[in-house]
C-alpha angles and dihedrals in degrees: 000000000000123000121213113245098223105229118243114270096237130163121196132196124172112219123189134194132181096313092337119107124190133191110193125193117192115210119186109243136102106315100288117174117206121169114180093343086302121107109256090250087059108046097042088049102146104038118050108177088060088086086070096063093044102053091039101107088042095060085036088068097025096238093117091129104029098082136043110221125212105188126194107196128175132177145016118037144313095269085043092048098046082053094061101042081052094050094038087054097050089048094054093038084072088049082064096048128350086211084077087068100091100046094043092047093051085048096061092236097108092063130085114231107234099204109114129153128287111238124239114260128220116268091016129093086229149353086294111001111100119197114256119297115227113187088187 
């Protein structure tokens, strides 16, 4: 007789965030943060309050300690990085339930942020920094 391995309950949401991209998996468990295989507190080591930004949709729909999140991030910066985990967990918080989807949109979390950086162009040091003029 062969039992059925029930498969893991898992939601995913991609979030993305200036060069940083995020993808975010929600397990269900007791609120364990795991951000390229390392715990929250050491991968964000030099910026703190960088915590705040990331767990904010969870507090926004009170499920902070109703999924464990493995997060896979690549590119741009910390504080790039902290946007699109944000934005990656409150996609895939409406994966879990599309009630979710009020409270997360009037939040502000549902919504890319289009900044990026300007690019370099040519005969110039950077997107709007000339060299020096010399008249003479």
């Amino acid at each position: 007789m062969t039992t059925a391995i029930k498969p893991i309950e898992q939601y995913c949401g991609t979030g993305r965030r200036k060069t940083s991209v995020a993808r975010v998996y929600l397990r269900p468990g007791k609120g364990k943060f795991t951000i390229n295989d390392l715990p929250l507190n050491k991968y964000f080591v030099e910026h703190p309050g960088v915590e705040n930004i990331i767990k904010s949709p969870l507090k926004e729909t009170h499920t902070l300690t109703k999924y464990d999140i493995l997060v896979r991030v690549a590119g741009g910066g910390t504080l790039g990085q902290a946007g699109a985990i944000r934005h990656g967990i409150a996609r895939a918080l409406l994966e879990v339930n599309p009630a979710f989807r009020m409270v997360l949109k009037k939040a502000g979390f549902l919504t890319r942020d289009p900044r990026m950086s300007e690019r370099k162009k040519y005969g110039q040091k950077k997107a709007r920094k000339r060299f020096q003029f010399s008249k003479r």
